[in-house]
C-alpha positions in Angstrom: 0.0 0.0 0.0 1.4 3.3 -0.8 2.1 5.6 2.4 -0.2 8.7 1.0 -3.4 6.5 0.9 -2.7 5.0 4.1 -5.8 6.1 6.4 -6.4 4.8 9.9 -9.9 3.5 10.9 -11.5 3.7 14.2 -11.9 7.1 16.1 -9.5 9.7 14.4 -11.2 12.9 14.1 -9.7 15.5 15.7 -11.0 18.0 18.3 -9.9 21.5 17.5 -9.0 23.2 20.8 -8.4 27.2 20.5 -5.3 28.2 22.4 -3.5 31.6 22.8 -5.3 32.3 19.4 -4.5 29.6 17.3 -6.5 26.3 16.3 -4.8 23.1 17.3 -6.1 19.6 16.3 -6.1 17.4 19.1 -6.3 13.6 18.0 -7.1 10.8 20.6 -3.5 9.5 22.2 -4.4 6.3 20.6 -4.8 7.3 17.0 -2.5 10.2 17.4 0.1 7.4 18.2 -0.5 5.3 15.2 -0.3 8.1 12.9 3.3 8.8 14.3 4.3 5.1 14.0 2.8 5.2 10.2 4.6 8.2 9.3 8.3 6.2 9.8 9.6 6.0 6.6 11.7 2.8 7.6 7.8 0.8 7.4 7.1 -2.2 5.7 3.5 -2.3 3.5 3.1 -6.2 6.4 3.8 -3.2 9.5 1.7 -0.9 8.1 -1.3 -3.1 7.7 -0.2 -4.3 11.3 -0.7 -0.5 12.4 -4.0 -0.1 10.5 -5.7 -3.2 11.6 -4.6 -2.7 15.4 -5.7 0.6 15.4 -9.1 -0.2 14.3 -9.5 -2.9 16.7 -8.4 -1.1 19.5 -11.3 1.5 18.7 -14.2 -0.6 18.8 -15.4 0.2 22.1 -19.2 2.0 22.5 -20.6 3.3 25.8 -22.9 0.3 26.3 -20.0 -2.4 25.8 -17.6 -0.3 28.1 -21.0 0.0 30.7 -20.9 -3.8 30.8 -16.5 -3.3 31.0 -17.2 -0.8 34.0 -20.0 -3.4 35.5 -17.2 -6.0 35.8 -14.1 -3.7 37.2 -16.7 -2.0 39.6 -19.0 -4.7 40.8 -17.8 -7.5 42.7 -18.1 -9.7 45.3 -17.3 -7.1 47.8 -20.7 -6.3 47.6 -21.7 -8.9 49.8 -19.7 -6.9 52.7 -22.5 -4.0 52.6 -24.9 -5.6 55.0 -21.9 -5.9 57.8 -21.3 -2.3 56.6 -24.7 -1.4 57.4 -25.0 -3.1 60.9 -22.5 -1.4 61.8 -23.4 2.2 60.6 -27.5 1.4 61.0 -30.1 1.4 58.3 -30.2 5.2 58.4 -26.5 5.9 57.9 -26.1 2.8 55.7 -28.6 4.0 52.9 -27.6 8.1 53.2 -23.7 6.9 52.8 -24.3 4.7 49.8 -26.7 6.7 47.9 -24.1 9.8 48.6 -20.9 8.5 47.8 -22.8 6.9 44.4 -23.0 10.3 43.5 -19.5 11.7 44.6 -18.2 8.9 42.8 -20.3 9.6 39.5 -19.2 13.2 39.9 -15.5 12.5 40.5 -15.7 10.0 37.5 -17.2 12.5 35.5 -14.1 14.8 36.2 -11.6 12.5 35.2 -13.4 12.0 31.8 -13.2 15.4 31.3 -9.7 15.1 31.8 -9.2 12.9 29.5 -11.4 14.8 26.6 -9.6 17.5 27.0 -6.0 16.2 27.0 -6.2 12.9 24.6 -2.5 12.1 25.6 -3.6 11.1 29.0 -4.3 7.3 28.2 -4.1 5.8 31.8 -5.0 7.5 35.1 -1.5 7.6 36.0 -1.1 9.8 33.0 -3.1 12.3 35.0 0.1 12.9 37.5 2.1 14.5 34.8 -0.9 17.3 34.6 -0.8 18.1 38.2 2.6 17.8 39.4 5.0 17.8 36.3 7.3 14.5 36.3 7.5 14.2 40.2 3.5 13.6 40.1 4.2 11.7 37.2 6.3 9.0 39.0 3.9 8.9 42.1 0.8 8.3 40.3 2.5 5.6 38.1 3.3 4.0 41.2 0.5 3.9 42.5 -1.7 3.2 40.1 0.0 0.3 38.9 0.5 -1.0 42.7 -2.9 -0.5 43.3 -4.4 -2.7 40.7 -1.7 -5.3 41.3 -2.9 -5.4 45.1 -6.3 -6.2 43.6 -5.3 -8.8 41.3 -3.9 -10.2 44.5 -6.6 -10.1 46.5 -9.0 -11.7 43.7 -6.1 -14.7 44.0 -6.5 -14.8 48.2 -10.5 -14.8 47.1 -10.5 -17.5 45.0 -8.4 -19.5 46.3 -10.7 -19.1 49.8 -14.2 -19.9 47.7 -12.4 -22.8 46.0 -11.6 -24.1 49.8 -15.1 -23.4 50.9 -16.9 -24.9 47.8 -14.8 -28.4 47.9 -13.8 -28.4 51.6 -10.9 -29.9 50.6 -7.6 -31.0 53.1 -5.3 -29.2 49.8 -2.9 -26.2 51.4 -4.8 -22.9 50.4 -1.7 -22.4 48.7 -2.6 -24.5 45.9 -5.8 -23.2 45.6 -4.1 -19.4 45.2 -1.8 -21.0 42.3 -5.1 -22.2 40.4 -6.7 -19.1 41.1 -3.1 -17.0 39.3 -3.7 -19.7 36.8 -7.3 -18.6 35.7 -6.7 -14.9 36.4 -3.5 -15.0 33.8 -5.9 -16.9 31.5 -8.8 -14.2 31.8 -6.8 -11.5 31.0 -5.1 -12.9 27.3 -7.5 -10.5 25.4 -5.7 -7.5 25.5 -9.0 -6.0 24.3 -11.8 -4.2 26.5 -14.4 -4.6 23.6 -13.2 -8.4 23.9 -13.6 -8.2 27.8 -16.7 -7.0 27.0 -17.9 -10.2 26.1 -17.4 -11.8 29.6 -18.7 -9.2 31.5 -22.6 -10.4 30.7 -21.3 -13.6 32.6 -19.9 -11.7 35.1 -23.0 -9.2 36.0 -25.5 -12.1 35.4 -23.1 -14.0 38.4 -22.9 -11.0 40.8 -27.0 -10.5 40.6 -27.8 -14.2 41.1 -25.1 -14.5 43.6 -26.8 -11.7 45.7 -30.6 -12.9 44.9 -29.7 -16.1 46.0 -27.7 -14.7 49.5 -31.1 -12.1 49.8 -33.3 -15.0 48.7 -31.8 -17.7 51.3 -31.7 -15.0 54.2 -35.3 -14.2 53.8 -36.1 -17.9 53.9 -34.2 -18.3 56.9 -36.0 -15.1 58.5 -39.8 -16.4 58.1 -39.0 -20.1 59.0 -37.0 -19.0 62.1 -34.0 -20.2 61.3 -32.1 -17.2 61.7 -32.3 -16.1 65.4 -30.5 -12.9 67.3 -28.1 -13.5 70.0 -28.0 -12.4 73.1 -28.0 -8.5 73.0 -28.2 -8.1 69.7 -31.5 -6.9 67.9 -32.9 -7.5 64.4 -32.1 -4.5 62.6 -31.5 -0.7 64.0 -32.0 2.5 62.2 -29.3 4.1 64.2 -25.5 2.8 64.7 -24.2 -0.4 66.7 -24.1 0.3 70.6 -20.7 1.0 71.9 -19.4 1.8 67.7 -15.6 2.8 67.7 -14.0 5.3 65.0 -12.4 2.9 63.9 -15.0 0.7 63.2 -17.5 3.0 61.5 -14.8 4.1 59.1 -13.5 0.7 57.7 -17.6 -0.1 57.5 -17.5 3.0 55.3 -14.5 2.4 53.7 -16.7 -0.7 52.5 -18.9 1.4 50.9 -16.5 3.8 49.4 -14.5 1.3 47.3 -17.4 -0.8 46.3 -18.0 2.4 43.9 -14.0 2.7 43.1 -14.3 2.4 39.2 -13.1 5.7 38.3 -9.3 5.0 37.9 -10.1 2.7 35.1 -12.1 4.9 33.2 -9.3 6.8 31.2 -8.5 3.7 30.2 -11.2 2.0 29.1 -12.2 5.7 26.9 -9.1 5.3 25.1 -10.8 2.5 23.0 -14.0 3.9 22.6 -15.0 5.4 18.9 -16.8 8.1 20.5 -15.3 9.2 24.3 -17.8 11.7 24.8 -20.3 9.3 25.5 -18.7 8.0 28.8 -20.9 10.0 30.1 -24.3 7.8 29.4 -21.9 5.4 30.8 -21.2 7.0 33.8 -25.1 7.5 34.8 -26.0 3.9 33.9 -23.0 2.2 35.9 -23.8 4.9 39.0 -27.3 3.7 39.1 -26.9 0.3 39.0 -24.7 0.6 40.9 -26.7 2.8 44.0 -29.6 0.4 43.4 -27.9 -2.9 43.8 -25.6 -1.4 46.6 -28.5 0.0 48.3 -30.7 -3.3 48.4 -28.3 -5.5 48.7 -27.5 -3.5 52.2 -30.5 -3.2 53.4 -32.6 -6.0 52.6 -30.1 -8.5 54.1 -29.0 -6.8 57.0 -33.1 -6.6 57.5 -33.2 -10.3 57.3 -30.3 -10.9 59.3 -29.7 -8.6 61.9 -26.7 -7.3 63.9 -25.3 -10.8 63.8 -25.0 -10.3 59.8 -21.2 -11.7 58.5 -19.6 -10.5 55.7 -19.1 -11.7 53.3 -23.2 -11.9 54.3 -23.1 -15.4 52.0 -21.7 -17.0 55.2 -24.7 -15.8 57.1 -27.0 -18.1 54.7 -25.5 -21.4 56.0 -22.8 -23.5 55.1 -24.5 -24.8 52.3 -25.9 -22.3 50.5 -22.2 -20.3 51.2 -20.8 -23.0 49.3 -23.3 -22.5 46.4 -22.8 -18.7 46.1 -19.4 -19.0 46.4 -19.7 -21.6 43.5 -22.3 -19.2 41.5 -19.7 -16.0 42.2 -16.9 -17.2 40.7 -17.2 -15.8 37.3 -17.3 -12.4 39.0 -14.0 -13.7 41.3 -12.1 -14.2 38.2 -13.3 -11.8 35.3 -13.7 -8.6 37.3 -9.5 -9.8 38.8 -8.8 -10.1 35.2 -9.7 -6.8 34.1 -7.7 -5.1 36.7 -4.6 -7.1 34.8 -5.4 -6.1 31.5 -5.5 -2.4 32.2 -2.1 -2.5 34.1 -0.8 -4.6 31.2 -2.1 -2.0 28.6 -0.6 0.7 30.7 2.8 -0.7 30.9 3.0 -2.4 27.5 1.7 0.9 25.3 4.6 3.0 27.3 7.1 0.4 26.6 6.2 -0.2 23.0 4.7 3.1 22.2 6.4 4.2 18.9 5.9 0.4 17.8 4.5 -2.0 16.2 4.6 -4.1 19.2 2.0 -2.2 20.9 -0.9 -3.5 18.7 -0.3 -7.1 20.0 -0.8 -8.5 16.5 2.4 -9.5 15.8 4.7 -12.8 16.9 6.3 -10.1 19.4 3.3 -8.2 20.3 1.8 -10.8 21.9 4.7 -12.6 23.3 5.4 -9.5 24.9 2.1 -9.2 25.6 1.6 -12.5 27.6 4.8 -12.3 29.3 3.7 -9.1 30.6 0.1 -10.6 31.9 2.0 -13.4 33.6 4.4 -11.3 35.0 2.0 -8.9 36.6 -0.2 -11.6 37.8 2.6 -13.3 39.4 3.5 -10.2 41.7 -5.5 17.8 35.1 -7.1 20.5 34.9 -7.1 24.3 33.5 -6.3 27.0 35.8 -8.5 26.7 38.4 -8.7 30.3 40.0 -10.4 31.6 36.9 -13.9 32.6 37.5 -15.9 30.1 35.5 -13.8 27.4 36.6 -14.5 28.4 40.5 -17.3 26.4 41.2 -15.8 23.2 39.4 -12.9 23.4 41.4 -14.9 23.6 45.0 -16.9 20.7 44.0 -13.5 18.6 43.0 -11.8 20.2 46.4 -14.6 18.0 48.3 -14.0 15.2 46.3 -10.3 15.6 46.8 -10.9 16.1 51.3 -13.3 13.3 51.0 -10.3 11.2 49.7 -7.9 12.1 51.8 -10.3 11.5 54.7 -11.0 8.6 53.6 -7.0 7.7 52.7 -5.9 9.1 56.4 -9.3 7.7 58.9 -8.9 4.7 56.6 -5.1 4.0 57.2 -5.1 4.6 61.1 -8.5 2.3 61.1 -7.6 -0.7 59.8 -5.0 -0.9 61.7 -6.4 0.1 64.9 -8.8 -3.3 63.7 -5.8 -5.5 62.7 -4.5 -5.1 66.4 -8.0 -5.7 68.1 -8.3 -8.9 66.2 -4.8 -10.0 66.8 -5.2 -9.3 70.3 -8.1 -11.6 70.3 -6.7 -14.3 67.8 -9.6 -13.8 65.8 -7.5 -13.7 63.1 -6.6 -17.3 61.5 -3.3 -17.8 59.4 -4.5 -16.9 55.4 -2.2 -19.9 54.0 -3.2 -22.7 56.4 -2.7 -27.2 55.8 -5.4 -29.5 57.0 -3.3 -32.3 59.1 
């Protein structure tokens, strides 16, 4: 193919952004990127369709496929903890909190979309730290951003290998269990894709709301038949807070809440695929509502069933048995919702390191090599100027977001492990990697 009728598909119309007076044509980082690595003139016509075709694939994402993308990074299993949350906090507390922080998070997510419209070189939330704090913010966000979503991909590991113990009851070290569990979450994430992820997440979603009818569904059962009784001193349910509630305690049951909704830092991301970014937004309010609604019942109506006495998970309030058969329904959303969290650090790390190349498409013999050396390895370990008068009001509402987080990051910190020593103090606490003998 000859270079002048080379043309990239996918999303490649430019935004034209008026600065000191001049018109400047901002591309998406994605397609801006592949139009740099066409123009080489040291190309083959074989590296050039390479470039063409992964562009196009890598563009294919539309707001309802990346809804269903955000439904399995955002909603997990974790859910099930909202009804401990919510004895703790009371029925009151519990439904205010999560309705509110649905909305600071739909707000805050908005935000960091708007980030990303506006400066299509920010492909990854750690991107973001370069805005704000020049290369020193650069190298903190990339840290954390990348540690971050390894610790999750770890704890989806701890999970599964913990629901595989529960659902077989088996006398196998837990350690074996965590290996399989790598094993599947390296598998999952292969498709370097999100429209491809896509694809498993009507799995996933249809796991996570069977999962919790059946917990809600068991509970209730329990409830009318008796079953489930309240121990001494504890009553059924309470509007108000626990008797006796520490600090520390109510904020690690509202840290629950808090990052059950934390699907923002994925969402630069996930927009760098989409054909049309600007529609995050329908996105955003579909995600938050399922998300506030699901959340919300999910709380309620089993911590109503239950009582004070609730677990959390709250599956292992249902019984043994039907713990085992959640656990066993859940899985899906155990493994694909881990996996995504690998793909997006794997995109993050592989389009830096191959970003003037080829390589970065994944179609090639080295792309994907590359590609699934990086996936195992990983699974084995702003704004404008914001004193300007019309940007005033957007930068009070983000300076809220910003104190909630911090409150959230500091109360957080000193409460869990203000609870680590309470429960070590009264070996409530078992080893995570244990052997039957």
């Amino acid at each position: 193919m000859a270079r002048n009728t080379v043309e990239l598909s996918g999303s490649d119309t430019a935004q034209h952004v008026q600065k000191d007076g001049a018109i400047i044509n901002q591309y998406p980082s994605g397609v801006m990127t592949a139009k740099v690595i066409l123009e080489d003139e040291g190309r083959s016509d074989l590296e050039r369709q390479y470039i063409i075709k992964g562009n196009a694939h890598f563009h294919r994402l539309g707001w309802k496929r990346l809804t269903v993308v955000s439904i399995v990074e955002g909603i997990a299993l974790g859910s099930l903890g909202l009804p401990y949350a919510f004895a703790t906090l009371g029925m009151v507390a519990g439904v205010i909190m999560t309705v509110g922080l649905g909305f600071v998070a739909m707000y805050a997510s908005y935000q960091i979309g708007q980030v990303k419209l506006k400066y299509p070189a920010v492909a990854h939330y750690a991107d973001v730290g370069r805005l704000l704090m020049g290369d020193f913010g650069s190298k903190i966000f990339i840290g954390s951003f990348v540690a971050l979503l390894i610790f999750v991909v770890g704890s989806h590991c701890l999970t599964g290998a913990i629901a595989f113990k529960s659902i077989t009851q088996s006398d196998l070290c837990s350690v074996v269990f965590s290996i399989i569990s790598a094993a599947i979450l390296m598998i999952l994430a292969i498709p370097p894709s999100f429209a491809d992820v896509a694809i498993l997440g009507y799995i996933d979603f249809a796991s996570i709301i069977i999962a919790i009818g059946v917990t809600m569904i068991a509970t209730g059962i329990q409830k009318s038949n008796g079953s489930i009784t309240s121990a001494i001193g504890y009553s059924a349910w309470s509007a108000w807070p626990k008797d006796g509630i520490t600090f520390s305690e109510a904020i690690v049951s509202t840290n629950s809440i808090v990052f059950a909704y934390s699907f923002g830092g994925c969402l630069p991301s996930f927009m760098e695929e989409m054909h049309t970014p600007e529609d995050y937004v329908k996105t955003l309010w579909w995600l938050g509502g399922i998300q506030i609604v699901i959340y919300t019942m999910t709380g309620s109506i089993i911590y109503a069933f239950v009582g004070q006495t609730v677990q959390s998970p709250a599956l292992l309030s249902a019984g043994p048995v039907i713990s085992r058969v959640v656990f066993g329904i859940a899985l899906p959303v155990i493994f694909i919702s881990g996996s995504i969290n690998t793909t997006v650090v794997c995109r993050y790390i592989h389009g830096k390191v191959y970003k003037n190349s080829v390589v970065r498409f994944v179609n090639t013999p080295k792309g994907w090599a590359t590609w699934l050396g990086l996936v195992f390895t990983v699974t084995l370990i702003g704004w404008g100027a914001w004193y300007e008068k019309h940007n005033l009001k957007t930068s009070m509402y983000n300076l809220v977001v910003f104190l909630v987080g911090m409150i959230v990051f500091g109360c957080g910190t000193y409460a869990s492990f203000a609870e680590l020593v309470h429960k070590f103090e009264s070996n409530s606490i078992s080893k995570p990697f244990t052997c039957s003998t």
